[in-house]
C-alpha positions as CSV (number, residue, x, y, z in Angstrom):
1,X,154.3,65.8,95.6
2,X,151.0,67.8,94.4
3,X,147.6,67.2,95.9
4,X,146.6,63.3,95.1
5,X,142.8,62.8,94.3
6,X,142.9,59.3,95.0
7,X,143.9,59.5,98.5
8,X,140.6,61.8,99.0
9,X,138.9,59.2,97.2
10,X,140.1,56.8,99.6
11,X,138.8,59.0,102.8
12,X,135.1,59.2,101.3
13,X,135.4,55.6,100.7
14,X,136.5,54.7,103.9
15,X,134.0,57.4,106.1
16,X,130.7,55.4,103.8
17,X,132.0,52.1,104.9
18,X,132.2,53.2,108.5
19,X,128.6,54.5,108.4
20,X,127.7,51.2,107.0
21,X,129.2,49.6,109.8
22,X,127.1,51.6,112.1
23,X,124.1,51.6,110.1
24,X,123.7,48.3,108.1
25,X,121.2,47.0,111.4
26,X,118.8,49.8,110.8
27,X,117.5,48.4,107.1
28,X,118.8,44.8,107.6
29,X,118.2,41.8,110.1
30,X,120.5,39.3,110.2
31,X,117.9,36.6,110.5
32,X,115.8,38.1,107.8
33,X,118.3,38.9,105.0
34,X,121.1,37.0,105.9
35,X,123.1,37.3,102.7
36,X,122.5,41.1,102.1
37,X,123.8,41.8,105.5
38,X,126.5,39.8,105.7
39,X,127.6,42.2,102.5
40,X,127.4,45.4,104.3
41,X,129.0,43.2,107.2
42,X,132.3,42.8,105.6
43,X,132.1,46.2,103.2
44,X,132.0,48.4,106.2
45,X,134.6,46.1,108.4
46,X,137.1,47.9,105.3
47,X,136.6,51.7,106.6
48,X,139.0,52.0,109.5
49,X,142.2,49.7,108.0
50,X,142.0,52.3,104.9
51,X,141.9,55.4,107.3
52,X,145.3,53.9,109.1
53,X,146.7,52.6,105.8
54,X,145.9,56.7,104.6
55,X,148.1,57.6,107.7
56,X,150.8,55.1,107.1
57,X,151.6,56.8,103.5
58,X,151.2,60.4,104.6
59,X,153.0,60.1,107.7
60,X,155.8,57.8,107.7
61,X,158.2,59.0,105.2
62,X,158.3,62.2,106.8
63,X,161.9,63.7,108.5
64,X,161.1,63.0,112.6
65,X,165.0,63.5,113.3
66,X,164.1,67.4,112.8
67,X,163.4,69.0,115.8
68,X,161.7,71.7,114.6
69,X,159.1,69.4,112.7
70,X,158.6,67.0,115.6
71,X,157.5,69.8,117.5
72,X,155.6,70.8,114.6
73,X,154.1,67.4,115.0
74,X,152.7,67.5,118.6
75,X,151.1,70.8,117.9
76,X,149.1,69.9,114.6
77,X,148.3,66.3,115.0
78,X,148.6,64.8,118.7
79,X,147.6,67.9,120.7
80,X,144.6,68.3,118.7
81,X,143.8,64.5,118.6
82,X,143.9,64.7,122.6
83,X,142.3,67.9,122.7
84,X,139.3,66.3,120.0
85,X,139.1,63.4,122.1
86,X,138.3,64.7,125.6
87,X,135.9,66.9,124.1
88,X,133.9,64.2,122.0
89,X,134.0,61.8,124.6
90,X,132.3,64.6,126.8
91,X,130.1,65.9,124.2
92,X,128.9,62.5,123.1
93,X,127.7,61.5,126.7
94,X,125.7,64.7,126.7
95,X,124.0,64.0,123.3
96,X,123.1,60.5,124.0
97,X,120.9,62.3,126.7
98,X,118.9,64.3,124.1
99,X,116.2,62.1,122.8
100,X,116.2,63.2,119.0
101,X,120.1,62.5,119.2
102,X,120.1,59.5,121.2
103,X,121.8,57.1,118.6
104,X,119.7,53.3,118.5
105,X,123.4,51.8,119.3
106,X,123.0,50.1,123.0
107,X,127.2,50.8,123.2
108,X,127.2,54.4,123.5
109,X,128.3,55.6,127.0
110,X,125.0,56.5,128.9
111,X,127.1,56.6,133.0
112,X,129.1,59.3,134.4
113,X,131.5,57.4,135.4
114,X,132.5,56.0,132.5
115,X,132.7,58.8,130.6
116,X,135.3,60.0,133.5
117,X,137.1,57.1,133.0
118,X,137.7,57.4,129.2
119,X,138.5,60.7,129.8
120,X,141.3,60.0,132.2
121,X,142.7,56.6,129.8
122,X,141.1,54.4,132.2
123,X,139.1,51.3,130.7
124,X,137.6,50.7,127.2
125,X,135.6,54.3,125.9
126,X,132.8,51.2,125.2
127,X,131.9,53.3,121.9
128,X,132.7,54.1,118.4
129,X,135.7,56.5,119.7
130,X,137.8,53.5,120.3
131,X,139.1,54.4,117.2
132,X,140.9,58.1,118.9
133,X,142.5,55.7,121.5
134,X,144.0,53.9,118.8
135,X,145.0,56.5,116.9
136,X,146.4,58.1,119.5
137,X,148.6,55.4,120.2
138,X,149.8,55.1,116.7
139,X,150.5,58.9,116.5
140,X,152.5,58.3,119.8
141,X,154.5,55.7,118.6
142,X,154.8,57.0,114.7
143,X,157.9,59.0,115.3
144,X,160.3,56.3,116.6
145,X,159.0,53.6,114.2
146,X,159.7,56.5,111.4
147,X,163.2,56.5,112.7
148,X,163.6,52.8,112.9
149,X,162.5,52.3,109.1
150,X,164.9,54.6,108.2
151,X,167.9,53.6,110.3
152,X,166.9,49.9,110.0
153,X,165.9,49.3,106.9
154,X,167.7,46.5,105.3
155,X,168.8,44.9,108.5
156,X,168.3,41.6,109.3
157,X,166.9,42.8,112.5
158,X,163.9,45.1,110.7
159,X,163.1,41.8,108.7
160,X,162.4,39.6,112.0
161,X,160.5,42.4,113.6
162,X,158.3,42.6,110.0
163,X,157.9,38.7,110.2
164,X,156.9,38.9,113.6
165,X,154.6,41.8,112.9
166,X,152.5,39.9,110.1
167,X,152.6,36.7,112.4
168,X,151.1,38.5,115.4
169,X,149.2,41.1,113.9
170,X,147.4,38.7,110.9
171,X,148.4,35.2,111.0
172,X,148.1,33.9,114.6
173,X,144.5,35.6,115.5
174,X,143.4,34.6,111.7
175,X,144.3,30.9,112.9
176,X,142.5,30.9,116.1
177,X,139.7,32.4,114.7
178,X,139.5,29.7,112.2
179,X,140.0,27.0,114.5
180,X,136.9,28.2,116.8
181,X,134.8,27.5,113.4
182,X,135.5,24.2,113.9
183,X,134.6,24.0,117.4
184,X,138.4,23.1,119.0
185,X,138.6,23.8,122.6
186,X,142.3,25.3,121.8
187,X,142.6,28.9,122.0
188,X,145.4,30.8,120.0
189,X,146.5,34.0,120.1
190,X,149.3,35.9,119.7
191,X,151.2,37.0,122.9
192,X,153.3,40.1,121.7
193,X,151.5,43.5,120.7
194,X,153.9,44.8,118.6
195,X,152.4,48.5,118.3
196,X,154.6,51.3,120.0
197,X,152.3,52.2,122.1
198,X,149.8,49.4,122.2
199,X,146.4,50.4,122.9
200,X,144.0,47.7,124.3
201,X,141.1,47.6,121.0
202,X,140.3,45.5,118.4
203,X,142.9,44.1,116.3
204,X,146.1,45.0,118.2
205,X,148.8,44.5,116.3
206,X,147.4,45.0,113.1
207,X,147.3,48.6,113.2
208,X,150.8,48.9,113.4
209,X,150.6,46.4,110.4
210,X,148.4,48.6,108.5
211,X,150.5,52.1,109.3
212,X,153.5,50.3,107.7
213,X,151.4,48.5,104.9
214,X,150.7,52.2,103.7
215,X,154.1,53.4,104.1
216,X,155.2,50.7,101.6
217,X,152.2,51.4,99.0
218,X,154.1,54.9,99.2
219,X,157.5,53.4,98.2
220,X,156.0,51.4,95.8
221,X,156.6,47.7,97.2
222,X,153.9,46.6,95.5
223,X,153.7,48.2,92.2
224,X,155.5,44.5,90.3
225,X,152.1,43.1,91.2
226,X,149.6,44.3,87.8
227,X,146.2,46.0,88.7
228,X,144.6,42.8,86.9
229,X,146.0,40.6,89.4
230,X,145.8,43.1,92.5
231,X,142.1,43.2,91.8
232,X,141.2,39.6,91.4
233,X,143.6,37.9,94.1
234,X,144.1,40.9,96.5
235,X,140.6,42.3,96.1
236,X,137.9,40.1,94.5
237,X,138.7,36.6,95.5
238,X,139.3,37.8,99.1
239,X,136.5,39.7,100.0
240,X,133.9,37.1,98.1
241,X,135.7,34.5,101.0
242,X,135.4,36.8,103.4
243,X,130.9,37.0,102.5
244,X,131.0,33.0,102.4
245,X,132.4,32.7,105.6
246,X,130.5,35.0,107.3
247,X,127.7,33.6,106.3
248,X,129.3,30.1,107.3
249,X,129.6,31.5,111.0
250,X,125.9,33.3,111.5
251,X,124.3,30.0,110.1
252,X,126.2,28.0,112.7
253,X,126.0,30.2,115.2
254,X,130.0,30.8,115.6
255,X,131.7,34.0,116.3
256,X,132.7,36.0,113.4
257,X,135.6,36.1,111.6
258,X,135.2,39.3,110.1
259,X,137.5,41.0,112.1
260,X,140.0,44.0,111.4
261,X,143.0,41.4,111.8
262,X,141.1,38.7,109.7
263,X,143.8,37.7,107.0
264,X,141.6,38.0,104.2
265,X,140.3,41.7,105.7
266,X,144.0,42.7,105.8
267,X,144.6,41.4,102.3
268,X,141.7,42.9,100.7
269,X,142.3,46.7,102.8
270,X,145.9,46.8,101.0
271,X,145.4,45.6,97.8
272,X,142.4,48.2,97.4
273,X,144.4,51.4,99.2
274,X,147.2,50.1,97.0
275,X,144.6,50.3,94.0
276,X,143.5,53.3,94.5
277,X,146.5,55.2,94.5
278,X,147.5,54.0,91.0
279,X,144.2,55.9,89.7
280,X,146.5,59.3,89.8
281,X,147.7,60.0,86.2
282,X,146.2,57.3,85.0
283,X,142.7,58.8,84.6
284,X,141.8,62.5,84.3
285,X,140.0,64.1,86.5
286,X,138.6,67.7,85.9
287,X,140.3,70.2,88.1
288,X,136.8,71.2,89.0
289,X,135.6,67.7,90.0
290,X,139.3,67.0,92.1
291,X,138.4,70.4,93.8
292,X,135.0,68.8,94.9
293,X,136.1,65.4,96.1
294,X,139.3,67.8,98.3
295,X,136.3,69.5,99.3
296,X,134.5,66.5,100.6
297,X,137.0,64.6,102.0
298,X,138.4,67.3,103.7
299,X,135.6,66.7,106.8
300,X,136.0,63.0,107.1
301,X,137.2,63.3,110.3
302,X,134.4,65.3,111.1
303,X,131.5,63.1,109.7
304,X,133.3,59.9,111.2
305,X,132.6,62.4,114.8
306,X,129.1,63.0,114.0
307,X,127.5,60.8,111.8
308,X,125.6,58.6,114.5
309,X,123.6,61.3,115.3
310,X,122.5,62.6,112.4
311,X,121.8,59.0,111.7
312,X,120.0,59.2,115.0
313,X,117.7,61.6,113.8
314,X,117.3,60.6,109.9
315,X,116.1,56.9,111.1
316,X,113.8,58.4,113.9
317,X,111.9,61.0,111.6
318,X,111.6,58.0,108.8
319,X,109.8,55.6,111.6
320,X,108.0,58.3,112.6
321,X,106.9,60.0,109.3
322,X,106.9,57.0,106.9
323,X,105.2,54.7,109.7
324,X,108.2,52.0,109.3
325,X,109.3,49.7,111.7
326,X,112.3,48.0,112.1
327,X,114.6,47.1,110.4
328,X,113.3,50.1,107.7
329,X,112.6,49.1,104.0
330,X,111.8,45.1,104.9
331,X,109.1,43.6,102.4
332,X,109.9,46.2,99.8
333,X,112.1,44.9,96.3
334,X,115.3,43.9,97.0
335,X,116.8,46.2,94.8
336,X,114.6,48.8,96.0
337,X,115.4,48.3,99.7
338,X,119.4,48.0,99.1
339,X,118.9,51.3,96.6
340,X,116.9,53.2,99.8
341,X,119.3,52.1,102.1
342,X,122.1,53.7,99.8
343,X,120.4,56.6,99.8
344,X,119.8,56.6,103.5
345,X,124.2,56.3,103.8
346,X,124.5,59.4,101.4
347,X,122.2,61.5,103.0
348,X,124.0,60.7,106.5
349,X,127.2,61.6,104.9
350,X,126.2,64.5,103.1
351,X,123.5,65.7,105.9
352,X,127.3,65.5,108.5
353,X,129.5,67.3,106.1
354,X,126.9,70.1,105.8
355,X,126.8,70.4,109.9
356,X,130.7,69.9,109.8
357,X,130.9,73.0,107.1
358,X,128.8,75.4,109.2
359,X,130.1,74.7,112.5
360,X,134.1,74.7,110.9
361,X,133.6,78.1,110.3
362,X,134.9,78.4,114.1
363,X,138.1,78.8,113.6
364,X,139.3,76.5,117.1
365,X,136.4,74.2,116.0
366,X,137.7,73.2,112.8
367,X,141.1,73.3,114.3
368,X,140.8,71.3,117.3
369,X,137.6,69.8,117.2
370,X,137.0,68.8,113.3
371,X,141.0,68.8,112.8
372,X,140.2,69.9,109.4
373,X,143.8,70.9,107.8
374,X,143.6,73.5,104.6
């Protein structure tokens, strides 16, 4: 299978709706623009379930039982996922302490000792890099559960553990999140963490959910389902539930439910991967233009590493040289303030790919660093 443009499409999409997520604060208050944060809210909460539904359909189908390729494996994607870990985690503690890079997030590591810690597996990394300890696990565990699809498959056995997997990884925490909206003193949760290797973050089980969700947009389980009805139930109807009860939960002052396992977040993150990937041969796309958006995508490992810092410095120099206060933009049009703030997520993007570019012309920094793969 050639080069797919859509699953590049998908990486950009997914490394702006992260920088949303981290970012959304910085031109909106909750309390002052309720409705237009509660967009970016749930738009952003999409970025990491279509980065693990990306893995799931590149990774799974592939032939594990080789040795020669499993070895292959630990070289090019878990050494240099260890090796890109302990050097962030290091380098980020170390940037936080320069005051032009110091990011406005209050859940960056700032102690020693908790930088040691993450290092060394011990405790949350109580930053945006919970994301490497999760993907680490999944990497970990992606071999054997490659195995088990294919020796399973079309056992009773694989269907119970797939049951059990949507029940614990979606149903049961979408349940007890819904029943804390109504204010009943009756917690439920599931109790088995059906990852491989199950990493303590948010939305346990569902990540193992998602790595198979992509697998199966790969085999093409879902393509009975037409794009008309994908987009309305699976995307549209979803995601507009998803805004109304957010804004249900800030108003009364409940927790949200907005969560990577969220039902309707799960729903809406495979319906539009699953989207997506139907665009190939469907619509033309110059070579020129699918060279471009290879390009692009190609560092969105990279901008996911350093986007908070150059974000760090864009928002300083705009308080600082425009006079604004926080949160930037508030007074100004609407439109105007959403289109700056758009602007404000490109330029992060754009302003990380750039530093990404120059600095991946280390060879051992685009390789284990970056993890850029040509």
């Amino acid at each position: 299978m050639g080069r797919k443009y859509s699953l590049d499409l998908i990486r950009i999409l997914a490394t702006c709706m992260v920088i949303i997520v981290h970012t959304k604060d910085i031109f909106f208050n909750r309390n002052l623009v309720l409705r237009t944060w509660s967009v970016f809210r749930v738009l952003g909460t999409y970025g990491v379930p279509l980065f693990v539904l990306l893995t799931g359909y590149l990774m799974l189908h592939k032939d594990f039982e080789e040795k020669e390729y499993l070895n292959k494996f630990v070289k090019h994607n878990i050494l240099p996922l260890l090796i890109s870990f302990e050097f962030w985690n290091i380098a980020w503690f170390v940037l936080n302490h320069i005051p032009v890079l110091s990011t406005y997030q209050k859940d960056i590591p700032t102690q020693i000792d908790q930088v040691i810690k993450s290092c060394l597996f011990i405790g949350n990394t109580n930053d945006a890099m919970w994301y490497l300890h999760m993907i680490l696990g999944l990497y970990l565990g992606m071999p054997i559960v490659s195995l088990a699809i294919k020796r399973l498959k079309g056992t009773s056995y694989a269907q119970i553990l797939f049951v059990l997997l949507v029940l614990c990884g979606t149903i049961v925490p979408s349940l007890g999140m819904l029943i804390k909206t109504y204010k009943i003193v009756f917690p439920i949760f599931p109790v088995l963490n059906l990852n491989i290797f199950a990493v303590t973050v948010w939305g346990n089980s569902v990540w193992m959910l998602y790595l198979l969700a992509g697998y199966l947009v790969r085999q093409g389980s879902f393509r009975r389902i037409s794009s008309a009805k994908l987009f309305m139930m699976g995307v549209l109807v979803p995601a507009i539930l998803s805004y109304r009860f957010e804004l249900y939960c800030i108003r009364h002052h409940l927790p949200s439910l907005v969560s990577y396992d969220f039902i309707l977040i799960v729903l809406t993150s495979i319906s539009t991967f699953e989207l997506f990937t139907r665009l190939d041969g469907r619509y033309v796309v110059s070579s020129f233009l699918q060279s471009i958006i290879g390009f692009v995508s190609k560092y969105s490992f990279s901008v996911y590493m350093l986007h908070l810092f150059v974000c760090a410095v864009l928002y300083k120099a705009i308080l600082k040289i425009g006079g604004w206060s926080l949160p930037i933009g508030y007074g100004l049009p609407k439109v105007v303030h959403i289109f700056t703030y758009g602007a404000f997520v490109i330029s992060v993007f754009l302003l990380s790919e750039v530093i990404a570019y120059i600095f991946g012309k280390i060879p051992c920094v685009k390789k284990w660093l970056f993890m850029v793969k040509d």
